[in-house]
DSSP file (Angstrom, degrees, kcal/mol; ACC not computed):
  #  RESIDUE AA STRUCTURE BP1 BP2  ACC     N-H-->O    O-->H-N    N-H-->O    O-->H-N    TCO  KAPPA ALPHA  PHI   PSI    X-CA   Y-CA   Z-CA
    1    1 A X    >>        0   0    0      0, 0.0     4,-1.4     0, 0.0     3,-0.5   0.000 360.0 360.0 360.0 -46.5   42.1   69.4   22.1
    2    2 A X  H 3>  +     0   0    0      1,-0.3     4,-2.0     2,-0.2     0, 0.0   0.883 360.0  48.6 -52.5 -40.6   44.5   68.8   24.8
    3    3 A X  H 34 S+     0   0    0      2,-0.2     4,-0.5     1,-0.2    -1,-0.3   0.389 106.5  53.7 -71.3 -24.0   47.4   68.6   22.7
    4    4 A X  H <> S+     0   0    0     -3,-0.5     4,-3.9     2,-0.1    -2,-0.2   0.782 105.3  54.1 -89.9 -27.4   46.7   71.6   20.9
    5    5 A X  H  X S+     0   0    0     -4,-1.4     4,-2.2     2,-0.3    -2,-0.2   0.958 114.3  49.3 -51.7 -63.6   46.4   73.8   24.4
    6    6 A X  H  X S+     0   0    0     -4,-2.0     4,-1.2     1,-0.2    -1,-0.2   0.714 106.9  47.6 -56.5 -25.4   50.0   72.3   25.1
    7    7 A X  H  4 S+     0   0    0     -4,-0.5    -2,-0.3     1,-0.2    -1,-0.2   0.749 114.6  50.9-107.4  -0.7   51.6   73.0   22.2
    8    8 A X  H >X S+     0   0    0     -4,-3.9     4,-2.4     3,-0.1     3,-1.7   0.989 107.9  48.5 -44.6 -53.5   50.2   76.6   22.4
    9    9 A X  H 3X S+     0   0    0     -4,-2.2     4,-1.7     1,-0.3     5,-0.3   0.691 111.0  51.1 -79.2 -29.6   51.2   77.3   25.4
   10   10 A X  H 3< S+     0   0    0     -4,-1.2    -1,-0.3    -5,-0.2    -2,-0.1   0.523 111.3  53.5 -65.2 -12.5   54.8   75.9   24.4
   11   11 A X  H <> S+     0   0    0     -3,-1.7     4,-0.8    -4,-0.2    -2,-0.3   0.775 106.0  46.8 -97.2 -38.4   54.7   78.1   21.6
   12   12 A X  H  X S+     0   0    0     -4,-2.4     4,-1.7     2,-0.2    -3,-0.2   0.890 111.4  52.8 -90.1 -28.6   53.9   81.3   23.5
   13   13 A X  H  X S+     0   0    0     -4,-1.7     4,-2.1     2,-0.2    -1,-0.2   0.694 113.7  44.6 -58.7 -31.1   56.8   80.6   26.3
   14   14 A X  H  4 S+     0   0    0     -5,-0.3    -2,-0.2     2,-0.2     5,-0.2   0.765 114.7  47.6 -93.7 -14.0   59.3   80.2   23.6
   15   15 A X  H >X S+     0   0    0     -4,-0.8     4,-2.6     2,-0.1     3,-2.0   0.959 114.0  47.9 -54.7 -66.8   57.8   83.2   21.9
   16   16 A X  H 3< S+     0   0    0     -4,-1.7    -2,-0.2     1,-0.3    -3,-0.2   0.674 120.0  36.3 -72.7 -34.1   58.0   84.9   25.2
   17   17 A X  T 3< S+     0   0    0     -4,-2.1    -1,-0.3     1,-0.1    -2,-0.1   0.190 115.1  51.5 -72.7   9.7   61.7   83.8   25.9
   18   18 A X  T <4 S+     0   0    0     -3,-2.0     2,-0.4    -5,-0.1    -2,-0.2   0.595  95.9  80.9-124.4 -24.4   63.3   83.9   22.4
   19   19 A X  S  < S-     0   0    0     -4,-2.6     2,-0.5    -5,-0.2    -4,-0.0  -0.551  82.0-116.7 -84.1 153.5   62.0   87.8   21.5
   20   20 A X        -     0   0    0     -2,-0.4     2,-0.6     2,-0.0    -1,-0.1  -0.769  10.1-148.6 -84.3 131.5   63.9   90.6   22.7
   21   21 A X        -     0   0    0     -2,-0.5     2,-0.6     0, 0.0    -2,-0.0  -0.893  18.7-153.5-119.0 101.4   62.5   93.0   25.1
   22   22 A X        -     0   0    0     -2,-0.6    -2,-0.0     1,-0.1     0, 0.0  -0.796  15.8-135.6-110.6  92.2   64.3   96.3   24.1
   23   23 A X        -     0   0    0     -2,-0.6     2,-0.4     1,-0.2    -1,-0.1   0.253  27.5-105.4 -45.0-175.5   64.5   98.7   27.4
   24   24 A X        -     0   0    0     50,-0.0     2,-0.6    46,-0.0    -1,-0.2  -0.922  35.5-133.2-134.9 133.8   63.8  101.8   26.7
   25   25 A X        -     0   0    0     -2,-0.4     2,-0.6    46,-0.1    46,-0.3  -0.563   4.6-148.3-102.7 122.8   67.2  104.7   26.6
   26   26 A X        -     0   0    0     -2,-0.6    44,-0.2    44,-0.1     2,-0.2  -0.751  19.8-146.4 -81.6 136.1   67.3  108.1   28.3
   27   27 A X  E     -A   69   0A   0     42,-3.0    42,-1.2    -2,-0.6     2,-0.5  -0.690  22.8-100.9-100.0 166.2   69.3  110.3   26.3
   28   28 A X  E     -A   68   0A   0     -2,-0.2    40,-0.2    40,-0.2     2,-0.2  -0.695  42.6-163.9 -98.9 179.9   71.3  112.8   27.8
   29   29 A X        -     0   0    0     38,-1.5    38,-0.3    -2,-0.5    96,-0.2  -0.639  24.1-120.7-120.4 174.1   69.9  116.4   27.7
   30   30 A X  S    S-     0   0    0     94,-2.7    21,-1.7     1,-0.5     2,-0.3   0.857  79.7 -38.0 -93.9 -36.7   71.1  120.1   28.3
   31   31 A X  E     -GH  50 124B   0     93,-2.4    93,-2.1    19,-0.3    -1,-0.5  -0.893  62.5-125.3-179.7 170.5   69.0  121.4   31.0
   32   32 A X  E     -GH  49 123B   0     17,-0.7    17,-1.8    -2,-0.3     2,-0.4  -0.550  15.8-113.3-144.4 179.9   65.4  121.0   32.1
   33   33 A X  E     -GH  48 122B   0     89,-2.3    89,-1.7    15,-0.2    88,-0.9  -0.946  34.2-169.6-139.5 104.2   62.0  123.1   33.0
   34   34 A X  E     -GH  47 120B   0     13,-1.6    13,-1.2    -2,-0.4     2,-0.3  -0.810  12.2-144.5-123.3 125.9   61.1  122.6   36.7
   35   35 A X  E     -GH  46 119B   0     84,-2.1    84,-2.5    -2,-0.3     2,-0.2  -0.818  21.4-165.0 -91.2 140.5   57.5  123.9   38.2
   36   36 A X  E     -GH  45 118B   0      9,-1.6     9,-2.3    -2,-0.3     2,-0.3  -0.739  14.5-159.5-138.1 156.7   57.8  125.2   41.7
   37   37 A X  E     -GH  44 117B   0     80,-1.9    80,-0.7    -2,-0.2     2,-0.4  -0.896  12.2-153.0-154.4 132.1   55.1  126.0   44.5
   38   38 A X  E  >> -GH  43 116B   0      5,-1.9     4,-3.0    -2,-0.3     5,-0.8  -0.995  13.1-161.0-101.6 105.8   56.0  128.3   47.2
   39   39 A X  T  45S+     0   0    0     76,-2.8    77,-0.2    -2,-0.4    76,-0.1   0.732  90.6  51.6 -99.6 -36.7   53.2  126.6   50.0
   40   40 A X  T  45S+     0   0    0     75,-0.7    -1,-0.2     2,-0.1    76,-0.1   0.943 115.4  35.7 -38.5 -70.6   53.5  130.0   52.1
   41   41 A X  T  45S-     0   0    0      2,-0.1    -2,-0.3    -3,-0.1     3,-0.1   0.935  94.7-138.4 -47.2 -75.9   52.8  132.6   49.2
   42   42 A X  T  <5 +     0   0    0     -4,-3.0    -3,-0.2     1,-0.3     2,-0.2   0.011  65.6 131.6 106.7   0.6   50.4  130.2   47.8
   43   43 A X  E   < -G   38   0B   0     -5,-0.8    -5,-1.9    -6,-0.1    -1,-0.3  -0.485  36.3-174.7 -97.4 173.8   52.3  131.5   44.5
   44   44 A X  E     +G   37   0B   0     -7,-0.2     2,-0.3    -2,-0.2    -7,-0.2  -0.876  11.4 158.7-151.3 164.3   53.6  128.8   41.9
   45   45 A X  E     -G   36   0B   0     -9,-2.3    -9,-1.6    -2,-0.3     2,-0.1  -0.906  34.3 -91.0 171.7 149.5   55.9  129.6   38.5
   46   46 A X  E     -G   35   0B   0     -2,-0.3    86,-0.5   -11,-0.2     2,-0.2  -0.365  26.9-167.5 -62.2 148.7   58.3  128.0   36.0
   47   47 A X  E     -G   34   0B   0    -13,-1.2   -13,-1.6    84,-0.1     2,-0.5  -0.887  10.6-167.4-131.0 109.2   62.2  127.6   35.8
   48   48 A X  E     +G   33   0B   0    -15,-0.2     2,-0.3    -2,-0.2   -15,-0.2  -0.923  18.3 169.0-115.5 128.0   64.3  126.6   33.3
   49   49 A X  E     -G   32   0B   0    -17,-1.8   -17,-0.7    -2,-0.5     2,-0.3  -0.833  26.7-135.8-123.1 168.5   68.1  125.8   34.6
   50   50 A X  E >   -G   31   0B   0     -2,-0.3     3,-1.2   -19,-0.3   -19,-0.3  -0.830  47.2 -73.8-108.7 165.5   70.8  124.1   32.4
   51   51 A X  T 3  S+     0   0    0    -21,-1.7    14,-0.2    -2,-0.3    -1,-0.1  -0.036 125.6  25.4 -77.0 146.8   72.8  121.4   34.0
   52   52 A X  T 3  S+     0   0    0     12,-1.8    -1,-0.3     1,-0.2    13,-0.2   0.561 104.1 115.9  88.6  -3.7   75.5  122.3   36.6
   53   53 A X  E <   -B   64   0A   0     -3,-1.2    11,-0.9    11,-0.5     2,-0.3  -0.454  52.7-152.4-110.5 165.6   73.0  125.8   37.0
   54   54 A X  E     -BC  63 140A   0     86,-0.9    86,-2.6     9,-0.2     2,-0.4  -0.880   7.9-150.3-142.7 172.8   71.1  126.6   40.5
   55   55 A X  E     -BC  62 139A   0      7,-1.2     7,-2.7    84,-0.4     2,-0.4  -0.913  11.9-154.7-173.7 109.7   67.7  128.5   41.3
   56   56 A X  E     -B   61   0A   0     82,-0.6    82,-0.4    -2,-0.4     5,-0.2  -0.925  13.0-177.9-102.6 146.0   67.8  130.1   44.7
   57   57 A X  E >   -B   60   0A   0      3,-2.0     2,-1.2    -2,-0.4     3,-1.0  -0.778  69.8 -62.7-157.3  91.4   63.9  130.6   46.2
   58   58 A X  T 3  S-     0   0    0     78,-1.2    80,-0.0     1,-0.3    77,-0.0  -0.460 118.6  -8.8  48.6 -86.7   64.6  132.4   49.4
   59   59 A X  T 3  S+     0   0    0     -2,-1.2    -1,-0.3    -3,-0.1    30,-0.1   0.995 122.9  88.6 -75.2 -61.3   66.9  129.9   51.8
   60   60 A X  E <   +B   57   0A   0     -3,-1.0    -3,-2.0    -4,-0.1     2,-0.3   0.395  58.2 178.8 162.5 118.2   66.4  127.5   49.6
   61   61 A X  E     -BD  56  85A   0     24,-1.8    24,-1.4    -5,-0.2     2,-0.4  -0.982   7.5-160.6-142.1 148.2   68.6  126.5   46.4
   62   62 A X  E     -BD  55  84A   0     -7,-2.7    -7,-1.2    -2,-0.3     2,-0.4  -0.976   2.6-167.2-121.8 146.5   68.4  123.8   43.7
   63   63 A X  E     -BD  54  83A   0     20,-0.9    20,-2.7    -2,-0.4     2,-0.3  -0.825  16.5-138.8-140.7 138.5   70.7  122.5   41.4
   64   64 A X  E     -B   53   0A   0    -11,-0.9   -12,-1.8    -2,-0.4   -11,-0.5  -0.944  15.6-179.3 -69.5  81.0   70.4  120.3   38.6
   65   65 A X  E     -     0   0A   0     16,-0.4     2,-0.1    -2,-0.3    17,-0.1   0.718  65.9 -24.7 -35.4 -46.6   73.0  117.8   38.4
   66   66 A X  E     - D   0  81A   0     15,-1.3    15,-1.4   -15,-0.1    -1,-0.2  -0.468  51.6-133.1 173.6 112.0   71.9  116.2   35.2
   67   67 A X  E     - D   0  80A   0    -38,-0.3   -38,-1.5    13,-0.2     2,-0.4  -0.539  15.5-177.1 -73.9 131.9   68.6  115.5   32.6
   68   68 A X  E     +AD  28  79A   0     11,-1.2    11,-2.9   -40,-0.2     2,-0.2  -0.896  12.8 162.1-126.0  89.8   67.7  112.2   31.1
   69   69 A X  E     -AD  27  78A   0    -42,-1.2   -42,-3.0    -2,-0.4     9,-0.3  -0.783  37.6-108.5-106.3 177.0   64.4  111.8   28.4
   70   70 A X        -     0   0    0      7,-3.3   -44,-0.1    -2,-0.2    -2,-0.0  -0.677  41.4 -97.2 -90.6 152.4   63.3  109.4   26.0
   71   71 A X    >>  -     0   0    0    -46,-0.3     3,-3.8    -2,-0.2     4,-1.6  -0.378  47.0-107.5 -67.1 146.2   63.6  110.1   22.2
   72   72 A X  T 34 S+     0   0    0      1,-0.2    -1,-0.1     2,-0.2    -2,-0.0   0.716 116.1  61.9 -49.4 -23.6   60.0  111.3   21.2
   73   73 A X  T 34 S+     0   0    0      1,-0.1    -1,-0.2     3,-0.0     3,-0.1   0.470 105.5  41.8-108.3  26.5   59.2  108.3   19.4
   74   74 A X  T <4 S-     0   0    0     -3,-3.8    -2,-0.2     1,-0.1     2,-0.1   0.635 120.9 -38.6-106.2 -45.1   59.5  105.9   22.5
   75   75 A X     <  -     0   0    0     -4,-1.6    -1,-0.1     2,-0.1    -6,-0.0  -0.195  47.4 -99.9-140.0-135.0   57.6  107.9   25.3
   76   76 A X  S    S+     0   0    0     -2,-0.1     2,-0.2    -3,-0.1    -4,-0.1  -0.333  75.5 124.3 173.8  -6.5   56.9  111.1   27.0
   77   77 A X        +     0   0    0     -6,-0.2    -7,-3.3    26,-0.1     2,-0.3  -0.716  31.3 177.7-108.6 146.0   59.5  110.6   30.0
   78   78 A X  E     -D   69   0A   0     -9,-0.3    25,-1.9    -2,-0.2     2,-0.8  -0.978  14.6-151.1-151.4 148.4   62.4  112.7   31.2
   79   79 A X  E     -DE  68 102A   0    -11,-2.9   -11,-1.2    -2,-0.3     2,-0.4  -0.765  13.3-177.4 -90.6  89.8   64.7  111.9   34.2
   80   80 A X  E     -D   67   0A   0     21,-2.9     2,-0.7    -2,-0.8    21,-0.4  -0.885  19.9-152.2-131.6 154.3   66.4  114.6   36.4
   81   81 A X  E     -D   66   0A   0    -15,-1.4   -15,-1.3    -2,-0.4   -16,-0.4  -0.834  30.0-173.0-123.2 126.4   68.6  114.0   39.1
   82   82 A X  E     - F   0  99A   0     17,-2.0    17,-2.2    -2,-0.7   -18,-0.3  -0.657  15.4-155.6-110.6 154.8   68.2  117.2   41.4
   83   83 A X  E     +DF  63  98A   0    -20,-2.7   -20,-0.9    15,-0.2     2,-0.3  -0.897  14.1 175.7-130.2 151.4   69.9  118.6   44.5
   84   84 A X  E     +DF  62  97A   0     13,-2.7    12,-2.6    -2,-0.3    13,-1.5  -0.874   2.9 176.8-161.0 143.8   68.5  120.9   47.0
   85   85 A X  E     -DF  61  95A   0    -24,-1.4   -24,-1.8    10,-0.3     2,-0.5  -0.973  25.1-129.0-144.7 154.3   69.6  122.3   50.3
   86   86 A X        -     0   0    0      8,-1.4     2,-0.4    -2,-0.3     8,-0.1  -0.708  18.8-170.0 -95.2 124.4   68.5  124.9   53.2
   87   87 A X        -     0   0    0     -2,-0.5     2,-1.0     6,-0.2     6,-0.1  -0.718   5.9-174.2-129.9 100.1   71.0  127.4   54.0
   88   88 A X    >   -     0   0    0     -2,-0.4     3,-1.5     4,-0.3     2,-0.4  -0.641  57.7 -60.5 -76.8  83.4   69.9  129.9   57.8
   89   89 A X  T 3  S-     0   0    0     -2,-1.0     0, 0.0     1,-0.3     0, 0.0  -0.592 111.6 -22.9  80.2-134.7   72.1  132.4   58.5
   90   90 A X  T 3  S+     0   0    0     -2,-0.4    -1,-0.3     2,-0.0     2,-0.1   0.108  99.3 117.8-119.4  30.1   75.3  131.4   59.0
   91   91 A X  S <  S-     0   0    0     -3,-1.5    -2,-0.0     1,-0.1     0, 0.0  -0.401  78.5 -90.3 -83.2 155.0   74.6  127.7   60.0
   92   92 A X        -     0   0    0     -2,-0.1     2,-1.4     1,-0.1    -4,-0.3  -0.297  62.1 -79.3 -57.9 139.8   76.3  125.0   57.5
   93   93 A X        -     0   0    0     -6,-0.1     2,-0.4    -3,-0.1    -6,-0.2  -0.380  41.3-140.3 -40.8  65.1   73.9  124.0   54.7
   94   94 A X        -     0   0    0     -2,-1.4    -8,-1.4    -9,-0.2    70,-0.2  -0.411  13.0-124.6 -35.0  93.3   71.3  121.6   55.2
   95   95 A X  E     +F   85   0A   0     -2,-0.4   -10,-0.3   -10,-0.2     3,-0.1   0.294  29.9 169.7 -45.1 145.5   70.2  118.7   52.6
   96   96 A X  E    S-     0   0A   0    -12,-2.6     2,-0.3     1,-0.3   -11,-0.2   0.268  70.7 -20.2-120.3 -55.6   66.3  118.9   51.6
   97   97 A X  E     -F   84   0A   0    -13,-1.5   -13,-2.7    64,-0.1     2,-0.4  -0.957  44.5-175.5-155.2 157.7   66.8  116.2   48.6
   98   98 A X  E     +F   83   0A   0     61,-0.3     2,-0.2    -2,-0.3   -15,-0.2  -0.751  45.0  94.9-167.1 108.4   69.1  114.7   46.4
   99   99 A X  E    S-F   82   0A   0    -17,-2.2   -17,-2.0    -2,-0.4     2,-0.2  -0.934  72.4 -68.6 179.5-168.3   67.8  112.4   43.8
  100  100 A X        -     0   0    0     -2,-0.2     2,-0.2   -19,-0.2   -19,-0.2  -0.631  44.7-165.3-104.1 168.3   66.4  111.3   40.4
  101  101 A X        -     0   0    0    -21,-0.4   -21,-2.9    -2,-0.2     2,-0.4  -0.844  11.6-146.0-137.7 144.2   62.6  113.0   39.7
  102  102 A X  B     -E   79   0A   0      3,-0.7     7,-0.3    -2,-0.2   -23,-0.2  -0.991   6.3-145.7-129.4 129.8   60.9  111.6   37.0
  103  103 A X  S    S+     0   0    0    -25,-1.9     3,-0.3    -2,-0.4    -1,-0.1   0.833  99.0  51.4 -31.0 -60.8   58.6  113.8   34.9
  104  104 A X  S    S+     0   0    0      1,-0.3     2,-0.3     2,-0.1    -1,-0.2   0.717 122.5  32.2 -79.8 -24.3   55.8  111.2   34.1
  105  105 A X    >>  +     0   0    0     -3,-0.2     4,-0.8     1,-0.1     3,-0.7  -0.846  69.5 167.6-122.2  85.5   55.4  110.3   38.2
  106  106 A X  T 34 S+     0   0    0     -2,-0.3     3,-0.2    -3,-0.3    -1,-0.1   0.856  74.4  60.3-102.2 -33.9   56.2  113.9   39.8
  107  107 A X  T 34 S+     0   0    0      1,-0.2    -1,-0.3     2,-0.1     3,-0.1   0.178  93.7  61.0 -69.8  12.7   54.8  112.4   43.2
  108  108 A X  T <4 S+     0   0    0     -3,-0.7     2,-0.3    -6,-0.2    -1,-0.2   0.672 123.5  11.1 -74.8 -61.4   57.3  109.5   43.5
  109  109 A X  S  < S+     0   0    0     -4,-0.8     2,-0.3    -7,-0.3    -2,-0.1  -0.439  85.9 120.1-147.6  88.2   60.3  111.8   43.7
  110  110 A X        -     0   0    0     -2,-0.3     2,-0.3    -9,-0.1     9,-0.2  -0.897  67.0 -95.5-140.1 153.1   60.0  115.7   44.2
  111  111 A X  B     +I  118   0B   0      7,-1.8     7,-1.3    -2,-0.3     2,-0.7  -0.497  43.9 179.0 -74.6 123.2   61.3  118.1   46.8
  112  112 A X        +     0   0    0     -2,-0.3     2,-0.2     5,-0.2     5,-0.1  -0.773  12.9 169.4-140.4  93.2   58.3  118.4   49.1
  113  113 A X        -     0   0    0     -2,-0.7   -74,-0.1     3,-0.5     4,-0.1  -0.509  53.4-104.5-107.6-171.4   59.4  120.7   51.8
  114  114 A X  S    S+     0   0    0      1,-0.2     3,-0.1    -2,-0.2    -1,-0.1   0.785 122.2  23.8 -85.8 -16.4   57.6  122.5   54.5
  115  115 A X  S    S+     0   0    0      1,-0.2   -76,-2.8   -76,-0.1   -75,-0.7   0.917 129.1  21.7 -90.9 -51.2   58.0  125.7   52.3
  116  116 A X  E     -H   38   0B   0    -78,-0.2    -3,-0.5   -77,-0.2   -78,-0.3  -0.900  51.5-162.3-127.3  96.1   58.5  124.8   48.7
  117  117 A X  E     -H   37   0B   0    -80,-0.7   -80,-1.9    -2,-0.4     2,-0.2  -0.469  15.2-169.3 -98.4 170.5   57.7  121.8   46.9
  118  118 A X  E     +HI  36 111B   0     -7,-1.3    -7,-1.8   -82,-0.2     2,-0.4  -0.934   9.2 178.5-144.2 121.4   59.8  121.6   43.4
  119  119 A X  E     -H   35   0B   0    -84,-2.5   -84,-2.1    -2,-0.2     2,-0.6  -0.931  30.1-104.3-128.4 164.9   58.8  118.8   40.7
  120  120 A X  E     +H   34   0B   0     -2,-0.4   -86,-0.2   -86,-0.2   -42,-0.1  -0.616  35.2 165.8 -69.3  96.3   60.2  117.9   37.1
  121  121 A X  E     -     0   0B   0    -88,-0.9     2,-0.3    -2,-0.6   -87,-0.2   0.877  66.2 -21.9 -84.3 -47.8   58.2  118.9   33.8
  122  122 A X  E     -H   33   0B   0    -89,-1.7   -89,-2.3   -53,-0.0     2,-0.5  -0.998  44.7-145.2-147.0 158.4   60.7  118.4   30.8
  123  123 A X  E     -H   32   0B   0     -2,-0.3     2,-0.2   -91,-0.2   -91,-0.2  -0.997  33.0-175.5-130.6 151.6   64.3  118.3   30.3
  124  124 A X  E     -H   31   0B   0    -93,-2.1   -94,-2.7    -2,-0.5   -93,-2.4  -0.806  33.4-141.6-134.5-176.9   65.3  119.9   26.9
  125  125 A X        +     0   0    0     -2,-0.2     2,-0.3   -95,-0.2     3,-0.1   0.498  67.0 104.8-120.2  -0.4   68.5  120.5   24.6
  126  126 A X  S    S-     0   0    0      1,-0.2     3,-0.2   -95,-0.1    -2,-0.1  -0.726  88.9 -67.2-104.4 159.7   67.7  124.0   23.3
  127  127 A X        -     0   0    0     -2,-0.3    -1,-0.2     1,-0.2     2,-0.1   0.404  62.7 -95.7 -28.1 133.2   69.3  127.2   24.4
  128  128 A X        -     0   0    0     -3,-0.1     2,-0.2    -4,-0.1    -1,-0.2  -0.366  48.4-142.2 -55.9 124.0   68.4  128.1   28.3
  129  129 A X        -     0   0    0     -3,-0.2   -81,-0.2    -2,-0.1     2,-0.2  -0.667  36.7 -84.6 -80.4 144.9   65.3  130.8   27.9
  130  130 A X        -     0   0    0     -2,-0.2    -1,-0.1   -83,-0.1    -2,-0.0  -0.264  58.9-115.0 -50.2 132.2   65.3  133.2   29.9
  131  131 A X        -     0   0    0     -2,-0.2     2,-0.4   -83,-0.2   -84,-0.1  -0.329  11.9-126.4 -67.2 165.1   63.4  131.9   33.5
  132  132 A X        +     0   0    0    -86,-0.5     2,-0.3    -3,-0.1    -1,-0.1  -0.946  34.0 175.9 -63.8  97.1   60.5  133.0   34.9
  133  133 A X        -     0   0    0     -2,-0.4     2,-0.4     2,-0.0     5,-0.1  -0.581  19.8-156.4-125.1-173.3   61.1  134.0   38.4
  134  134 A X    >   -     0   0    0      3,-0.4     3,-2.6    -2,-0.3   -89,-0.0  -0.946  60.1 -52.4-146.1 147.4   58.6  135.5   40.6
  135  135 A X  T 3  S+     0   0    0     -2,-0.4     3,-0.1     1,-0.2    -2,-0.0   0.422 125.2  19.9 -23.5 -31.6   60.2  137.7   43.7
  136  136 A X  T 3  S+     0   0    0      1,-0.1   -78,-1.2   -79,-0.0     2,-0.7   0.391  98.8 106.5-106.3  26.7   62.7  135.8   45.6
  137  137 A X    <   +     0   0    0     -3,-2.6     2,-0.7   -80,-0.1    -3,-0.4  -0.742  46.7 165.0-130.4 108.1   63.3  133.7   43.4
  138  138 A X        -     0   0    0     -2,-0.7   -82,-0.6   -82,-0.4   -84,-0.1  -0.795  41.1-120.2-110.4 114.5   66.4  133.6   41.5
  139  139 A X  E     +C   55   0A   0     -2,-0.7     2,-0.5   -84,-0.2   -84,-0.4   0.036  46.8 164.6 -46.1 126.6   68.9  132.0   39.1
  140  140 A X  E     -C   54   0A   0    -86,-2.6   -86,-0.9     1,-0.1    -1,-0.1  -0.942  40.2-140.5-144.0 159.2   72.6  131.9   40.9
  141  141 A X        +     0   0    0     -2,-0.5     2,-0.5   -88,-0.1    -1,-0.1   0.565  61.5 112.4-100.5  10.9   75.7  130.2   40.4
  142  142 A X        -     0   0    0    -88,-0.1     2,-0.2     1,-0.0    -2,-0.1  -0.715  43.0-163.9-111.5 160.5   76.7  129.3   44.0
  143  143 A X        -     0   0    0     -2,-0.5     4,-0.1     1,-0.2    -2,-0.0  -0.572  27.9 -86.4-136.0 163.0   76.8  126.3   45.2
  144  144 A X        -     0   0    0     -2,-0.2    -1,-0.2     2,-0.2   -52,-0.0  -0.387  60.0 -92.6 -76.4 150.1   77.1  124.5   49.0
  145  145 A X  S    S+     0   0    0      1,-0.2     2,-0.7    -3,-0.1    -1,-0.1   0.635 108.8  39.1 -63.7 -34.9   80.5  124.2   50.2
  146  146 A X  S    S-     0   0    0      2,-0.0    -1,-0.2     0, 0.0    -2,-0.2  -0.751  75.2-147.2 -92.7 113.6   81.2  120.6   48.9
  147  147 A X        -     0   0    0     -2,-0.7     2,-0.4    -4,-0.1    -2,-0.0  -0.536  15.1-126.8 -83.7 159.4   80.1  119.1   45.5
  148  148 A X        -     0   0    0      1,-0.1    -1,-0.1    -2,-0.0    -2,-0.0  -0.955  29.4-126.7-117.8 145.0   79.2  116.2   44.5
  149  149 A X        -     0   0    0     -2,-0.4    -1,-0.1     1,-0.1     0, 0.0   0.098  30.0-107.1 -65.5 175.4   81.3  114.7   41.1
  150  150 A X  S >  S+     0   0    0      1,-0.2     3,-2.6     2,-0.2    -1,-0.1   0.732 118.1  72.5 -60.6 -36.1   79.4  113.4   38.0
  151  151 A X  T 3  S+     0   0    0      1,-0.4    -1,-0.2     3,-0.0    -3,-0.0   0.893  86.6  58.0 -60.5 -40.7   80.6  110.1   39.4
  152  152 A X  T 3  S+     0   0    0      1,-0.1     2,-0.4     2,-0.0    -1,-0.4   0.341  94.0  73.6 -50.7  -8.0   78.3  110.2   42.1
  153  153 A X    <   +     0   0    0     -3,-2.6     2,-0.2   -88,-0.1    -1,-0.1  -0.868  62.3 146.8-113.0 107.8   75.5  110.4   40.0
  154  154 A X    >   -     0   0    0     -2,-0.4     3,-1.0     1,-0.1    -2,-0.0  -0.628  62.1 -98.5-135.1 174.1   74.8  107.3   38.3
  155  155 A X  T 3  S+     0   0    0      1,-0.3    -1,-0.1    -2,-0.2   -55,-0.0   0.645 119.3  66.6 -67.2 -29.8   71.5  105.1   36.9
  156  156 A X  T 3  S+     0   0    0      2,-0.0    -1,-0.3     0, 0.0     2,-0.1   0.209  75.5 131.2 -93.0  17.4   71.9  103.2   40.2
  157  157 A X    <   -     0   0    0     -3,-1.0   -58,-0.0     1,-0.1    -4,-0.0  -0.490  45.0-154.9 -70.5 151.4   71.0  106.2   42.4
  158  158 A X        -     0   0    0     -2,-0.1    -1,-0.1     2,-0.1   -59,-0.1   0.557  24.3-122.4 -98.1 -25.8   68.5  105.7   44.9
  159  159 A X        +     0   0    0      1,-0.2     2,-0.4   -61,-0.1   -61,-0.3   0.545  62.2 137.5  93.9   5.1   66.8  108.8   45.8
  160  160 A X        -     0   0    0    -63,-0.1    -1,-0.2   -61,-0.0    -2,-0.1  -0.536  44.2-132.3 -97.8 162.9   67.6  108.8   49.3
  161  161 A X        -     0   0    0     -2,-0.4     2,-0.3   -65,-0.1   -64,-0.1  -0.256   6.4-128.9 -71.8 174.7   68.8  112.2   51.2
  162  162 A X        -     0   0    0      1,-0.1     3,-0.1     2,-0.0    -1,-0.0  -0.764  17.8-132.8-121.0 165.3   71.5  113.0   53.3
  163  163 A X  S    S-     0   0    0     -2,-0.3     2,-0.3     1,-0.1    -1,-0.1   0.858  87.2  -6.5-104.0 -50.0   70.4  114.9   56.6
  164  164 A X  S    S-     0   0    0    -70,-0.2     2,-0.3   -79,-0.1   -70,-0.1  -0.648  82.1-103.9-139.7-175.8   73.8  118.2   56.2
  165  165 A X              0   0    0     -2,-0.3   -20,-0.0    -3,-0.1   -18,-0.0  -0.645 360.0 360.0-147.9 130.4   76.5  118.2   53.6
  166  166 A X              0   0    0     -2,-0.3    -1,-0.0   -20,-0.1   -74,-0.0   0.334 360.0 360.0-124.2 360.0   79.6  117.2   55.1
């Protein structure tokens, strides 16, 4: 009895080292479909931007940098690594976030400012539909005085913010 226990349990650690454990691949995507809550208004609404695209919501703009999901027939997940900044008047741009959001855990990593929170629903590859915008809240193409390259955005990002844009 003893001897059969061992050589399971030798059998299931070389099982358990010898199979391959196959990660799971974000592909990349065209642009993604972002739910928004304006915590003032109480009012809430869809976006859809394509990568490189930004969403103004009163001071307030966000950029999408770049969309990651999994093919439908491993998961359910999509990855987007988001920028957002405060601009007052004529003061220099403040950072709110600048990080990956993940679809499947929207409370892990979502812009959760004192005005506006913004989290990640899908990222897709067909043609940008027209958005949904609610009254101040609008698609634009400009962008904070510095950018940051593609290079800067990598799998190894961390999520953390920067306090202003220098």
């Amino acid at each position: 009895m003893i001897f059969n226990l061992k050589f399971l349990s030798i059998l299931i650690c070389a099982l358990a080292v010898l199979s391959p454990v196959q990660a799971a691949t974000y592909d990349d995507r065209g642009g993604a479909t972002l739910r928004w809550l304006d915590k003032a208004t109480a009012r809430t609404g869809t976006i859809e931007l394509s990568r490189d695209e930004s969403a103004k919501f009163g001071d307030i703009t966000v950029r999408l940098k770049a969309c990651r999901a999994l093919d439908p027939l491993e998961g359910n997940d999509a990855a987007a690594f988001v920028q957002a900044w405060e601009t007052k008047g004529k003061k220099d741009p403040t950072w709110i976030f600048s990080g990956w959001m993940y679809a499947s855990n929207p409370g892990v990593a979502a812009i959760d400012h004192l005005v506006l929170d913004v989290w990640l629903l899908s990222c897709h590859d067909k043609p940008k539909a027209k958005a949904e915008t609610k009254d101040d809240t609008q698609a634009v193409s400009e962008e904070p005085e510095e950018n940051v390259s593609d290079e800067d955005i990598s799998d190894e990002t961390d999520g953390e913010s920067s306090d202003t844009l220098e």
